[in-house]
mmJSON file of the N, C-alpha and C atoms, coordinates in Angstrom:
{"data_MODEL":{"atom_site":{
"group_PDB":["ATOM","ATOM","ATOM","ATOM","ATOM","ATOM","ATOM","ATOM","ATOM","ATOM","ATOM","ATOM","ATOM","ATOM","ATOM","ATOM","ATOM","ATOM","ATOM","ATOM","ATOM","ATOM","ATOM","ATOM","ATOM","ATOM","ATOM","ATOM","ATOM","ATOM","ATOM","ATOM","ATOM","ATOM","ATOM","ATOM","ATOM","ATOM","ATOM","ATOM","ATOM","ATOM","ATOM","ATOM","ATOM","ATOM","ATOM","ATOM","ATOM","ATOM","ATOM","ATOM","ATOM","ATOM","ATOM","ATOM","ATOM","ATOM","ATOM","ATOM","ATOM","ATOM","ATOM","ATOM","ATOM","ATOM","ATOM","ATOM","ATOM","ATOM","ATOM","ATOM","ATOM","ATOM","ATOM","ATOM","ATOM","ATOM","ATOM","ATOM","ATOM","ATOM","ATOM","ATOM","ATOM","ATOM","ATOM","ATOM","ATOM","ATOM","ATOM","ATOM","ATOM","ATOM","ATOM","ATOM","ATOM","ATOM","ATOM","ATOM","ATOM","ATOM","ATOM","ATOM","ATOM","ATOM","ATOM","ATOM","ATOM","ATOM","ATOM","ATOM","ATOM","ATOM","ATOM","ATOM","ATOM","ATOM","ATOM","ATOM","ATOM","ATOM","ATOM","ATOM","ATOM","ATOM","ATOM","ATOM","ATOM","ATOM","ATOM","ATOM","ATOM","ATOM","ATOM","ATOM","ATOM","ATOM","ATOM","ATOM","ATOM","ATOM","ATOM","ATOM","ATOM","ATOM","ATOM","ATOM","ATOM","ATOM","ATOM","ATOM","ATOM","ATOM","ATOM","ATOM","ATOM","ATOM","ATOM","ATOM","ATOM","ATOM","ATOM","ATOM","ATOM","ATOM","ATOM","ATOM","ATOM","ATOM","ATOM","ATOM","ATOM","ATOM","ATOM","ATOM","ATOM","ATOM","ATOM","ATOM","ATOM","ATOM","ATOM","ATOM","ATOM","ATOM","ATOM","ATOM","ATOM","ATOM","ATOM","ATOM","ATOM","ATOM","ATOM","ATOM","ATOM","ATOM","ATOM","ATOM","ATOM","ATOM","ATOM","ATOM","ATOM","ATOM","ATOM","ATOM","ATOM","ATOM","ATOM","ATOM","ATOM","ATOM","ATOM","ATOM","ATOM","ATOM","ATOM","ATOM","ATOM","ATOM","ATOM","ATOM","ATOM","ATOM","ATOM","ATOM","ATOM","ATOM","ATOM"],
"id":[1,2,3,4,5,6,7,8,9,10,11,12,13,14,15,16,17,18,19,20,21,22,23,24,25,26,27,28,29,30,31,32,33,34,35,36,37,38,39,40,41,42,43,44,45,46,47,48,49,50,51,52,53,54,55,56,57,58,59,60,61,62,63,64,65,66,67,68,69,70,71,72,73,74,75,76,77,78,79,80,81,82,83,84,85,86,87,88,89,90,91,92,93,94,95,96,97,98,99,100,101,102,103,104,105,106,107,108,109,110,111,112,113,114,115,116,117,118,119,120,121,122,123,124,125,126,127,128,129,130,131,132,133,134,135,136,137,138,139,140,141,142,143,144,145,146,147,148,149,150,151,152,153,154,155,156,157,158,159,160,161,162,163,164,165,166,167,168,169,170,171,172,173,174,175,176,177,178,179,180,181,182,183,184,185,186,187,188,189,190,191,192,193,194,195,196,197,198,199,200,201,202,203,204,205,206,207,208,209,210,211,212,213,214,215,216,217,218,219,220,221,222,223,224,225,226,227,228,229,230,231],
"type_symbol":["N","C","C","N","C","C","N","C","C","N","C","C","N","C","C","N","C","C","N","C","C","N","C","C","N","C","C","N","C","C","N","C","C","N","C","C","N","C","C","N","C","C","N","C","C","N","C","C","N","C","C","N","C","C","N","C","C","N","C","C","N","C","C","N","C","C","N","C","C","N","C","C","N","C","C","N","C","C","N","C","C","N","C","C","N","C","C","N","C","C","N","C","C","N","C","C","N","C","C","N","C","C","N","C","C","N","C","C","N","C","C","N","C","C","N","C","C","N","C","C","N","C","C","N","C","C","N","C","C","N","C","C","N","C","C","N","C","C","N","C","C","N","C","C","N","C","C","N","C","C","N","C","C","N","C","C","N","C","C","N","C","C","N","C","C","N","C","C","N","C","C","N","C","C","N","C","C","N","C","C","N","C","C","N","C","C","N","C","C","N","C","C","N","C","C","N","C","C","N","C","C","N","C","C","N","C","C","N","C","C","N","C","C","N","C","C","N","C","C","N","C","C","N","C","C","N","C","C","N","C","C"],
"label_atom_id":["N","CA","C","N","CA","C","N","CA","C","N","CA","C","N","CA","C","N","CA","C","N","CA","C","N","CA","C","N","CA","C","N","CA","C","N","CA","C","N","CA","C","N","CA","C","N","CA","C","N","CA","C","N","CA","C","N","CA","C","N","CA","C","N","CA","C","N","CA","C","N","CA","C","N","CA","C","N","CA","C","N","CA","C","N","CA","C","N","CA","C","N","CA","C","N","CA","C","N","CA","C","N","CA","C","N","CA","C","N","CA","C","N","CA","C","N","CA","C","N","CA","C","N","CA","C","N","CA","C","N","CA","C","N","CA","C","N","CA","C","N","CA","C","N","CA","C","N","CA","C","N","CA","C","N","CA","C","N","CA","C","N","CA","C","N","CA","C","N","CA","C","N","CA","C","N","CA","C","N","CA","C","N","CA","C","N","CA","C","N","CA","C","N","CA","C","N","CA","C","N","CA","C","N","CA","C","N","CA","C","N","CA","C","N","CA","C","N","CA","C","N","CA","C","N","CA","C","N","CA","C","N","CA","C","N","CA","C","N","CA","C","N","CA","C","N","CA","C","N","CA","C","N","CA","C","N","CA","C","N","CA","C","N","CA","C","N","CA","C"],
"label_alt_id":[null,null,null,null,null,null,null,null,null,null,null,null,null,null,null,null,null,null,null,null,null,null,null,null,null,null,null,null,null,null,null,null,null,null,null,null,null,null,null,null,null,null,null,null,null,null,null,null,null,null,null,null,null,null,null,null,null,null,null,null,null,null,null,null,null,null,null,null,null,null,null,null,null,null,null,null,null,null,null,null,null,null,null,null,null,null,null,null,null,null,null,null,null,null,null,null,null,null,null,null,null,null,null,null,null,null,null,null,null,null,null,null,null,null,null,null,null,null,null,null,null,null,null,null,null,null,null,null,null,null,null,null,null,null,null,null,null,null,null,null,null,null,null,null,null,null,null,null,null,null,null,null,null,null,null,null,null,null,null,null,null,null,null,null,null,null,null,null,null,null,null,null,null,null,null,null,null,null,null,null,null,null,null,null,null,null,null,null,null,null,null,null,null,null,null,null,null,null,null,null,null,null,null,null,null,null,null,null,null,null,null,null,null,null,null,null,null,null,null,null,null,null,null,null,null,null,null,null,null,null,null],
"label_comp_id":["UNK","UNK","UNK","UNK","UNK","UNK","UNK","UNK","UNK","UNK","UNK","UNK","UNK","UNK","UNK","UNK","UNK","UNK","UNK","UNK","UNK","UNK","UNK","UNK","UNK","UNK","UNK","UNK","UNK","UNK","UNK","UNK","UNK","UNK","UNK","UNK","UNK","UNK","UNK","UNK","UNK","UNK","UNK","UNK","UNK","UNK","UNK","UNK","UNK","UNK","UNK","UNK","UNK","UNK","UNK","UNK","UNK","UNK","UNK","UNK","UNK","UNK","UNK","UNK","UNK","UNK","UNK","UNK","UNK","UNK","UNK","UNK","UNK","UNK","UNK","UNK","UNK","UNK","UNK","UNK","UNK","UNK","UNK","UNK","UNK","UNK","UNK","UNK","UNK","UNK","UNK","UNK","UNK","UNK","UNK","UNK","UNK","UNK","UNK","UNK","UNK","UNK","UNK","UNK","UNK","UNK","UNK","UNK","UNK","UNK","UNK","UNK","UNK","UNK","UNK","UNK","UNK","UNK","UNK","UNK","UNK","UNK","UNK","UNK","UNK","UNK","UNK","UNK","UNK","UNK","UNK","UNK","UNK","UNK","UNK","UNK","UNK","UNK","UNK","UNK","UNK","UNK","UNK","UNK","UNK","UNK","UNK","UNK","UNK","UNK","UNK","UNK","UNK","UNK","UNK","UNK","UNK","UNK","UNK","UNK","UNK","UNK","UNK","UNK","UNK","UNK","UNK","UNK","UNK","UNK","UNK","UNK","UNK","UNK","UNK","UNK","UNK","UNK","UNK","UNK","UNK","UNK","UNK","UNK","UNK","UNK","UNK","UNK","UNK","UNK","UNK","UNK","UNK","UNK","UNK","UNK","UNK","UNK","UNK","UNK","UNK","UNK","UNK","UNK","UNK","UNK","UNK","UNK","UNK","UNK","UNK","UNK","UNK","UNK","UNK","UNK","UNK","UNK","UNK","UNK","UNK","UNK","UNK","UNK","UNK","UNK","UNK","UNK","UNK","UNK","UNK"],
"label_asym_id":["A","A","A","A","A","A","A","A","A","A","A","A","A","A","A","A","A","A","A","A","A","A","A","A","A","A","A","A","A","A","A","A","A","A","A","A","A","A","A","A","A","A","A","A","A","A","A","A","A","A","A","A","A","A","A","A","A","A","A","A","A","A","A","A","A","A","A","A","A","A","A","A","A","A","A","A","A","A","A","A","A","A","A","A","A","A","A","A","A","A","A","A","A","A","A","A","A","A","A","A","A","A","A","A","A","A","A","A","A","A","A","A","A","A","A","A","A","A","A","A","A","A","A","A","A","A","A","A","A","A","A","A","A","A","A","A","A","A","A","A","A","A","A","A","A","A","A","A","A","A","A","A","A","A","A","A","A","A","A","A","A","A","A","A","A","A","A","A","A","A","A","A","A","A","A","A","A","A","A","A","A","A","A","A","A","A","A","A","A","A","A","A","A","A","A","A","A","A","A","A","A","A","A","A","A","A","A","A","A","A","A","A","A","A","A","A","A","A","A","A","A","A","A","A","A","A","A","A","A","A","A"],
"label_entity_id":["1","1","1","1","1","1","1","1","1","1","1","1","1","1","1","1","1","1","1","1","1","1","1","1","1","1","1","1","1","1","1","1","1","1","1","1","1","1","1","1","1","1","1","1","1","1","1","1","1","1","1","1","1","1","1","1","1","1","1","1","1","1","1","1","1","1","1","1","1","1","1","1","1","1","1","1","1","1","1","1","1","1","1","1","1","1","1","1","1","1","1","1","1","1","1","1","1","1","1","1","1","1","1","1","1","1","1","1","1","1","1","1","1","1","1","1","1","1","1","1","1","1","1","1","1","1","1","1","1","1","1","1","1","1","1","1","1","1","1","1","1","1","1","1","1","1","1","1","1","1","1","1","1","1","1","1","1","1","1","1","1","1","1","1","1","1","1","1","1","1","1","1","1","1","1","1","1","1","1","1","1","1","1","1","1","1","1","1","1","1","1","1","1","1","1","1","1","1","1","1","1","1","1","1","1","1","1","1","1","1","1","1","1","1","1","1","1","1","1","1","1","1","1","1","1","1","1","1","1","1","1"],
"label_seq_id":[1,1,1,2,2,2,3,3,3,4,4,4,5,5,5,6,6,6,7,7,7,8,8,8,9,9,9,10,10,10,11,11,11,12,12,12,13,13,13,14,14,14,15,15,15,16,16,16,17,17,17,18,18,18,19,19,19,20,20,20,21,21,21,22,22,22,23,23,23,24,24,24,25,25,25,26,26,26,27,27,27,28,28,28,29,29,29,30,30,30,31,31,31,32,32,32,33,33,33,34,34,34,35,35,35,36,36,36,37,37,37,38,38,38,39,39,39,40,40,40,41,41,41,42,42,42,43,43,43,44,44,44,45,45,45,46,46,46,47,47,47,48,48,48,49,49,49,50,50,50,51,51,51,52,52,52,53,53,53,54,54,54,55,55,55,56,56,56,57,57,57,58,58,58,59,59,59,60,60,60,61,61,61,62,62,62,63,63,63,64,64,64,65,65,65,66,66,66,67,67,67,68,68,68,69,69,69,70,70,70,71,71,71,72,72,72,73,73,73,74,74,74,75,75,75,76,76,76,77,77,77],
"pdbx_PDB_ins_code":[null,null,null,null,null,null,null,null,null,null,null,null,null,null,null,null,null,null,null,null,null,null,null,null,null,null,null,null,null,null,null,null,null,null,null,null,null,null,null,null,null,null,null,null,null,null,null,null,null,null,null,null,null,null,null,null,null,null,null,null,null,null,null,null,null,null,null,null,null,null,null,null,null,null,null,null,null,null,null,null,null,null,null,null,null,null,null,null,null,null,null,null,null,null,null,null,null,null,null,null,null,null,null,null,null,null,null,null,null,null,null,null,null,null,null,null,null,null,null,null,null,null,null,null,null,null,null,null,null,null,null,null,null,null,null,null,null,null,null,null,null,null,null,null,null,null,null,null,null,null,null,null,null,null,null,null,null,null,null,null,null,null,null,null,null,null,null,null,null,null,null,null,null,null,null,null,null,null,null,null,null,null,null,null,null,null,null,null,null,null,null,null,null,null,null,null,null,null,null,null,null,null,null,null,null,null,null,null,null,null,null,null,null,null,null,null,null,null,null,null,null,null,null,null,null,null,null,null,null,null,null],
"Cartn_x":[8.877,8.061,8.799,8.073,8.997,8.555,9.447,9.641,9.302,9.116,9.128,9.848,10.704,11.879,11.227,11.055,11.229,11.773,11.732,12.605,12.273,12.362,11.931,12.214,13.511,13.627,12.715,13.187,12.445,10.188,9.849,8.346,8.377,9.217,9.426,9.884,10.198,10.738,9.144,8.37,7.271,6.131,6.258,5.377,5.341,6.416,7.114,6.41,6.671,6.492,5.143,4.399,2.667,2.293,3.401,2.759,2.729,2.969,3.669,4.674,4.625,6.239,7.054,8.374,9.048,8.599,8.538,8.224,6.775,6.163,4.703,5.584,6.047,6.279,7.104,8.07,8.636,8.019,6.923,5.987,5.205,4.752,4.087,5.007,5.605,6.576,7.585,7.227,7.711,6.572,5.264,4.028,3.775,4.242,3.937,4.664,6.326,7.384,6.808,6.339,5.851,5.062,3.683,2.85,3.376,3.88,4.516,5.572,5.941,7.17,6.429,5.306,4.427,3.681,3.303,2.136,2.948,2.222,2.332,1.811,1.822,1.692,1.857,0.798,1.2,1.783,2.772,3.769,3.085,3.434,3.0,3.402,4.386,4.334,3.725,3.242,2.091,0.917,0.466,-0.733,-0.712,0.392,0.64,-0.008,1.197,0.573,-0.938,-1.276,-2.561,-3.701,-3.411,-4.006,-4.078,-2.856,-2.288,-3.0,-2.919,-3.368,-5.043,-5.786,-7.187,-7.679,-6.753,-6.992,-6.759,-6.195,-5.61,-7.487,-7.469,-9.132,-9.856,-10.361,-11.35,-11.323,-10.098,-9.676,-10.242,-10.233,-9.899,-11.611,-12.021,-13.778,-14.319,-14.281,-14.942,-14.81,-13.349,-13.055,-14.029,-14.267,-14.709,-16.548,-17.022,-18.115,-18.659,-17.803,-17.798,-17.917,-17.407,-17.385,-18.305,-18.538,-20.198,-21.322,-20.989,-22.224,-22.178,-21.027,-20.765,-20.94,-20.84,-21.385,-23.429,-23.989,-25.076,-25.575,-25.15,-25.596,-25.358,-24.303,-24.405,-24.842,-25.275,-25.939,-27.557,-28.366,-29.563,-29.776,-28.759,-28.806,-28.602],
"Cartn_y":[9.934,8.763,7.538,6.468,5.229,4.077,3.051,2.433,1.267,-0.156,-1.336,-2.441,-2.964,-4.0,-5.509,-5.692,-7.014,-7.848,-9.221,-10.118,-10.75,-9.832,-10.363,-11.476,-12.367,-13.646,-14.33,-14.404,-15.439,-15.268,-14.049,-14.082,-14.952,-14.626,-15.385,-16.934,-17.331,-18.546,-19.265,-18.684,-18.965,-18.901,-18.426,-18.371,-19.266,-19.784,-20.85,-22.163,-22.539,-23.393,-23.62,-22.523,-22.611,-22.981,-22.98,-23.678,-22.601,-21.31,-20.136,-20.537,-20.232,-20.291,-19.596,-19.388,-18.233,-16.596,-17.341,-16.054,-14.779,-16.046,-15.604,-15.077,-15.454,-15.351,-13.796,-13.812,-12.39,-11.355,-11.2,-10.782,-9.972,-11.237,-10.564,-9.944,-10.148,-9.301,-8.248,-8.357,-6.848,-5.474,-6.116,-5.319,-4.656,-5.647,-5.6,-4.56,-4.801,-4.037,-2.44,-2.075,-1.267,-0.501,-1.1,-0.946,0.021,-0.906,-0.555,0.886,0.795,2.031,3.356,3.135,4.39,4.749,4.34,4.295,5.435,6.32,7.185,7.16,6.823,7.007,7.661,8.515,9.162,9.048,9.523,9.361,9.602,9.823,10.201,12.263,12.216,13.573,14.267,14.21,14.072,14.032,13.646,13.699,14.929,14.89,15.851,17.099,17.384,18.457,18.592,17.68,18.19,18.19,17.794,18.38,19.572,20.14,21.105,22.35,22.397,23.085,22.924,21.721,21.783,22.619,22.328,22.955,25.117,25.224,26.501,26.958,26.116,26.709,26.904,25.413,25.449,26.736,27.164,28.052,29.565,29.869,31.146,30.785,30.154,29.923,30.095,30.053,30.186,31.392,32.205,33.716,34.916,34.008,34.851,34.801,33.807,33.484,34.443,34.247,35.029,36.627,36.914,38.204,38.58,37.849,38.233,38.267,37.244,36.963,38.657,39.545,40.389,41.557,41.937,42.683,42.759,41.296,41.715,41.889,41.554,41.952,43.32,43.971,45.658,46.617,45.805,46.771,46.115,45.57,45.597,45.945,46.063,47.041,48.933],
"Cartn_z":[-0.37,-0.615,-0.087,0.273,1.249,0.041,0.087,-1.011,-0.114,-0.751,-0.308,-0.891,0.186,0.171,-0.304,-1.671,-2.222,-3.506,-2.821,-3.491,-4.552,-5.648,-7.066,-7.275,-7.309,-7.475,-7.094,-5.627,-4.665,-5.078,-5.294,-5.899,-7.264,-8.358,-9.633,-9.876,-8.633,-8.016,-7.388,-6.585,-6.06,-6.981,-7.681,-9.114,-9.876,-10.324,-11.178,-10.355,-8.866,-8.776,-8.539,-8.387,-8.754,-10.173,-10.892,-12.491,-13.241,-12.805,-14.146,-14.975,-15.9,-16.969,-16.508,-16.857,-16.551,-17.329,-18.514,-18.767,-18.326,-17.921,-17.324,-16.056,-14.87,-13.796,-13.954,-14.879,-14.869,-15.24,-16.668,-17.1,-15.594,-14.873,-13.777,-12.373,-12.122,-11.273,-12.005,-13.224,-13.523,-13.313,-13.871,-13.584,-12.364,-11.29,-10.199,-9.195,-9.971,-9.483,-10.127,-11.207,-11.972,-11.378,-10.851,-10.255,-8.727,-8.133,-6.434,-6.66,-7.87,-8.193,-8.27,-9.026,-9.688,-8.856,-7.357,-6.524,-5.566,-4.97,-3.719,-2.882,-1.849,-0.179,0.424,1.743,2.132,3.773,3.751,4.779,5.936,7.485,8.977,8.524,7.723,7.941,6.848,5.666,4.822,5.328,6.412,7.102,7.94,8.981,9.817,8.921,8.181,7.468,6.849,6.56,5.954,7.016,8.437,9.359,9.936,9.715,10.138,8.835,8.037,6.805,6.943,7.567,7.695,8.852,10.028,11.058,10.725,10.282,9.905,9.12,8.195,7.325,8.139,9.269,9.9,11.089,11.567,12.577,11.844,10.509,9.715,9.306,9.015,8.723,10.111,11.095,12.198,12.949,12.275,12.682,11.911,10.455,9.475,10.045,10.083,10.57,11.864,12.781,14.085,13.255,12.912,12.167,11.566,10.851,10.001,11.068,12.425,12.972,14.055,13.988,14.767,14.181,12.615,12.374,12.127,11.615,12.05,13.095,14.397,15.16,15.575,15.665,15.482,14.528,13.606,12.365,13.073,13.562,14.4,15.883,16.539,17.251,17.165],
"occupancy":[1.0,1.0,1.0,1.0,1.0,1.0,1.0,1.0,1.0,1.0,1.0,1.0,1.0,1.0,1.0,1.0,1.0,1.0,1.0,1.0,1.0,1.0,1.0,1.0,1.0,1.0,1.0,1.0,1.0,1.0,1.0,1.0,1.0,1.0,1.0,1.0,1.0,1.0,1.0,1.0,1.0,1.0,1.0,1.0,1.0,1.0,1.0,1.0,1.0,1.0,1.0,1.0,1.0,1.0,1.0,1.0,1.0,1.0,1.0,1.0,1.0,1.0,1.0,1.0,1.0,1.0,1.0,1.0,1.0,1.0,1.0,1.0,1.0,1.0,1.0,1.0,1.0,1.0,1.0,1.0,1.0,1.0,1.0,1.0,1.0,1.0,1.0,1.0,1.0,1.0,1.0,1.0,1.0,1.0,1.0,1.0,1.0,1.0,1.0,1.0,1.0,1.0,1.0,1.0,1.0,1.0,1.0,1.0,1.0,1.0,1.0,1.0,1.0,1.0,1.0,1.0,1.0,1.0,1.0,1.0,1.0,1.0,1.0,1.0,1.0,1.0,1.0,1.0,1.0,1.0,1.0,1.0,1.0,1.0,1.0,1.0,1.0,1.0,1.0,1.0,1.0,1.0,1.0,1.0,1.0,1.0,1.0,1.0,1.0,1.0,1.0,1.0,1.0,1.0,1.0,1.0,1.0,1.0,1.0,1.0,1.0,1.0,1.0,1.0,1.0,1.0,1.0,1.0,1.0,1.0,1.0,1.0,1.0,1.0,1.0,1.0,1.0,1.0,1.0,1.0,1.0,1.0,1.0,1.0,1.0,1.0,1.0,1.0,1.0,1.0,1.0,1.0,1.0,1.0,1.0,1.0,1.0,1.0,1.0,1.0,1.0,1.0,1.0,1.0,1.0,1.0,1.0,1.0,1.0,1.0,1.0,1.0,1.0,1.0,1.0,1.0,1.0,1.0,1.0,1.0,1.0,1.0,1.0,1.0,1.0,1.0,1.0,1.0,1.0,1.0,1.0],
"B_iso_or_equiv":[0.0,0.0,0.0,0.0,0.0,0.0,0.0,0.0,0.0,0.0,0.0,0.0,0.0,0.0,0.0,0.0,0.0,0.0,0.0,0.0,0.0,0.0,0.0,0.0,0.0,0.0,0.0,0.0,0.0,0.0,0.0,0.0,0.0,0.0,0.0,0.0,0.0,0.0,0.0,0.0,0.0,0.0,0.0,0.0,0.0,0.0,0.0,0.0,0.0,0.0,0.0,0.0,0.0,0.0,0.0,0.0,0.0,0.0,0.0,0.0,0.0,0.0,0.0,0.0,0.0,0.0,0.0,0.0,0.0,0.0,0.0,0.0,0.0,0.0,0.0,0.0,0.0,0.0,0.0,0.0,0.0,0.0,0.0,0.0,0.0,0.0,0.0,0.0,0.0,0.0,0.0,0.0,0.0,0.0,0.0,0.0,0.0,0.0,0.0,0.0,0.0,0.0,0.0,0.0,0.0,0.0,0.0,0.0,0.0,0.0,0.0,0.0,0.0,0.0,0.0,0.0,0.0,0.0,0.0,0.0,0.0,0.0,0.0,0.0,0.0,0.0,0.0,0.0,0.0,0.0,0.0,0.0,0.0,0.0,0.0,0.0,0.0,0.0,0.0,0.0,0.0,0.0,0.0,0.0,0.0,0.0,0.0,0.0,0.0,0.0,0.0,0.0,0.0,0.0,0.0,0.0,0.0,0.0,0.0,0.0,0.0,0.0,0.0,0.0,0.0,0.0,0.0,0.0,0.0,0.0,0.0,0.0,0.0,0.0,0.0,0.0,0.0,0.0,0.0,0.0,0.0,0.0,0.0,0.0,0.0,0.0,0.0,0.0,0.0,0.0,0.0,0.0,0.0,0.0,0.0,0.0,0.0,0.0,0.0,0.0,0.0,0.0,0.0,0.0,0.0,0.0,0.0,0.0,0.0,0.0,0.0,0.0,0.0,0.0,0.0,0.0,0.0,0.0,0.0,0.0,0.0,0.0,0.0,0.0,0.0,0.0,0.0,0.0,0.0,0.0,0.0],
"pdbx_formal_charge":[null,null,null,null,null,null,null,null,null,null,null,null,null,null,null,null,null,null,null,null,null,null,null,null,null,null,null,null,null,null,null,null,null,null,null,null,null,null,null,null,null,null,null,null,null,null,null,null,null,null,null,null,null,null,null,null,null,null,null,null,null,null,null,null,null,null,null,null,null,null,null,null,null,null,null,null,null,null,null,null,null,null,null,null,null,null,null,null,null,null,null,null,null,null,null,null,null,null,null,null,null,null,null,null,null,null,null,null,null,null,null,null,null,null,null,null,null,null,null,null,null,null,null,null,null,null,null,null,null,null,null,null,null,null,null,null,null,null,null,null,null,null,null,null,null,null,null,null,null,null,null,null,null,null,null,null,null,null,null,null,null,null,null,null,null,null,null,null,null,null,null,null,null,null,null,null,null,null,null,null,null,null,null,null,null,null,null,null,null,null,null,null,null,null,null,null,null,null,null,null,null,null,null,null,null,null,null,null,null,null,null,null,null,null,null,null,null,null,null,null,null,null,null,null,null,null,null,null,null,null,null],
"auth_seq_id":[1,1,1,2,2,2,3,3,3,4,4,4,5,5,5,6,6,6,7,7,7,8,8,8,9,9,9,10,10,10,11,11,11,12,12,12,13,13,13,14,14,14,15,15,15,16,16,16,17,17,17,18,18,18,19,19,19,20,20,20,21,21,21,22,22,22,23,23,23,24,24,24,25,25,25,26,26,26,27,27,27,28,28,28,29,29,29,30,30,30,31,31,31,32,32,32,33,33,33,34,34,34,35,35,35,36,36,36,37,37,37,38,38,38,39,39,39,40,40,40,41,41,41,42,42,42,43,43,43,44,44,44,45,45,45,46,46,46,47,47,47,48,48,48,49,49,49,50,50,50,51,51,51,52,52,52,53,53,53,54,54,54,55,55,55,56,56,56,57,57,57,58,58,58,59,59,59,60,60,60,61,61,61,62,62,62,63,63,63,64,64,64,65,65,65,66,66,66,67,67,67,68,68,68,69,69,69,70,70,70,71,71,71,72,72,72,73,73,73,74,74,74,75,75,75,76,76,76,77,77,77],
"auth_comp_id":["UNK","UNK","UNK","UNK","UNK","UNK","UNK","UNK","UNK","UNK","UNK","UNK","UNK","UNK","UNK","UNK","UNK","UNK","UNK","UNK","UNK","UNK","UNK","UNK","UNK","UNK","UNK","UNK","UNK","UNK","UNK","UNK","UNK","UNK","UNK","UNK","UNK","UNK","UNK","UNK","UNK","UNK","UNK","UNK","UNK","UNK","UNK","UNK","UNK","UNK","UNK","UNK","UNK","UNK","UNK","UNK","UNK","UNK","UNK","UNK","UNK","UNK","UNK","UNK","UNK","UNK","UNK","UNK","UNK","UNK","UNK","UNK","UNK","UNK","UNK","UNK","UNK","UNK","UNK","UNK","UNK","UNK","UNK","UNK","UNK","UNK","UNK","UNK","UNK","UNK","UNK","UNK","UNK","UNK","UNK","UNK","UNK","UNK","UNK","UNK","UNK","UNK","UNK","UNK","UNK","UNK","UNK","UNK","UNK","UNK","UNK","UNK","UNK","UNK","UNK","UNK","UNK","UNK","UNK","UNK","UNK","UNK","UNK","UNK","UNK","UNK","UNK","UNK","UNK","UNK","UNK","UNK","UNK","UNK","UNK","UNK","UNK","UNK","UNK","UNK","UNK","UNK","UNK","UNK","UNK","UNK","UNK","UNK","UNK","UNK","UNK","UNK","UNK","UNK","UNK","UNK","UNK","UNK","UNK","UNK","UNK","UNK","UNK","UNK","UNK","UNK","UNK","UNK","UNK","UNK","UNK","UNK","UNK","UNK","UNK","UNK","UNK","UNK","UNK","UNK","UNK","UNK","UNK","UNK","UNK","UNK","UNK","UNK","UNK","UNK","UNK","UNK","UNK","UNK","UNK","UNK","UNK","UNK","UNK","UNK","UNK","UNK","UNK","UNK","UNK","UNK","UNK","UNK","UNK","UNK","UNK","UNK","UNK","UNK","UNK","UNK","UNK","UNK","UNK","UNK","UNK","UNK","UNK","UNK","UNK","UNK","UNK","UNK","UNK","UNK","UNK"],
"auth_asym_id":["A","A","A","A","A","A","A","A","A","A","A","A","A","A","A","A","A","A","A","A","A","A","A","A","A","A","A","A","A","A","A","A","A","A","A","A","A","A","A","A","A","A","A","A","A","A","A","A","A","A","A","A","A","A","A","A","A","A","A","A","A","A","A","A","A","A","A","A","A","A","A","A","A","A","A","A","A","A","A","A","A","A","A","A","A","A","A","A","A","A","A","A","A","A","A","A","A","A","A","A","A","A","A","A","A","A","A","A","A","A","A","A","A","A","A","A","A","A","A","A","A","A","A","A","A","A","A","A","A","A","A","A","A","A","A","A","A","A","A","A","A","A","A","A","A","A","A","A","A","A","A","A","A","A","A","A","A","A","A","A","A","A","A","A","A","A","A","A","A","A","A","A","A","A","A","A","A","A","A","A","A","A","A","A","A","A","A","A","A","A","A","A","A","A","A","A","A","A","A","A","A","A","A","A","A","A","A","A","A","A","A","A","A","A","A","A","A","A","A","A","A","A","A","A","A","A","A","A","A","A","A"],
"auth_atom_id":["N","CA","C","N","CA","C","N","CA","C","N","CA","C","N","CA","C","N","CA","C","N","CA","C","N","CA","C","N","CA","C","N","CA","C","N","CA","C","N","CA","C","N","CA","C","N","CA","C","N","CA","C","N","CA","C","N","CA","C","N","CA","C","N","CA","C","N","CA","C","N","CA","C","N","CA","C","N","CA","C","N","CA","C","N","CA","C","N","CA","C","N","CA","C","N","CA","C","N","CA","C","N","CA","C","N","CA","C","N","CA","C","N","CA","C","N","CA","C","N","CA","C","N","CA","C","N","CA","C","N","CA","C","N","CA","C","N","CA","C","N","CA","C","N","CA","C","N","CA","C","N","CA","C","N","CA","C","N","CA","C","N","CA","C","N","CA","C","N","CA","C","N","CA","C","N","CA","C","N","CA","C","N","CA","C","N","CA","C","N","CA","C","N","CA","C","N","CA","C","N","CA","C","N","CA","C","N","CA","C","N","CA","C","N","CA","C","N","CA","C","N","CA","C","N","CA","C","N","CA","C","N","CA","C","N","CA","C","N","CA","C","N","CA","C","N","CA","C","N","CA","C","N","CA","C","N","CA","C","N","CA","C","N","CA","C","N","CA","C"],
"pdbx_PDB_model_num":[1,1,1,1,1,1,1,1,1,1,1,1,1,1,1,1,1,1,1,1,1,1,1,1,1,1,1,1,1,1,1,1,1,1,1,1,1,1,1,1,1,1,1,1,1,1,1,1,1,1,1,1,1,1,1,1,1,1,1,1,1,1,1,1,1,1,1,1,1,1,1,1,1,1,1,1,1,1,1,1,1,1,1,1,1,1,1,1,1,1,1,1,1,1,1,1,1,1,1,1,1,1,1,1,1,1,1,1,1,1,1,1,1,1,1,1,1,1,1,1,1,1,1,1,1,1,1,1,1,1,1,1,1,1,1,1,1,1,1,1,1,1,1,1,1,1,1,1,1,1,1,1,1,1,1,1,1,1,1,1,1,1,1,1,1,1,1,1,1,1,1,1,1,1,1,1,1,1,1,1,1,1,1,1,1,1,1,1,1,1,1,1,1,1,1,1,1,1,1,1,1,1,1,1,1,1,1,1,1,1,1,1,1,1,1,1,1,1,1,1,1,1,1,1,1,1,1,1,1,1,1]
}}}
C-alpha cells in the first residue's frame, strides 16, 4: 500500500489562520490523518493483476463455451 507525504503542522498552522482554534484545527487533522491511514488504494500492480486474473476467466469462459457449442453440434449431426 503507498502512503502520502504530509505536513501536519504546516495544515494545523493553515487552519488556525482561517479562524479554527487550535484545538479545532488538530481535532481535524487528526481525522484526516485517520482517514488517509485507514484508506486503500490500488497500486499499478494491483491492477495488473486483476487484469491478468480477468483475462484468465474471460479466456477459460470462451474455451468452455466453444465446447458446449462443439458438442451440440456433434450430437446433431
Amino acid at each position: 500500500m503507498s502512503s502520502i507525504a504530509f505536513d501536519t503542522h504546516k495544515f494545523v498552522k493553515r487552519l488556525q489562520s482561517s479562524g479554527l482554534t487550535p484545538e479545532q484545527a488538530e481535532a481535524l487533522v487528526d481525522a484526516l490523518k485517520d482517514a488517509v491511514t485507514d484508506s486503500q488504494v490500488a497500486t499499478k500492480h494491483d491492477l495488473a493483476e486483476l487484469k491478468y486474473d480477468l483475462l484468465k476467466w474471460i479466456v477459460g469462459l470462451a474455451l468452455a463455451q466453444f465446447g458446449v457449442l462443439i458438442g451440440i453440434l456433434l450430437r446433431l449431426a
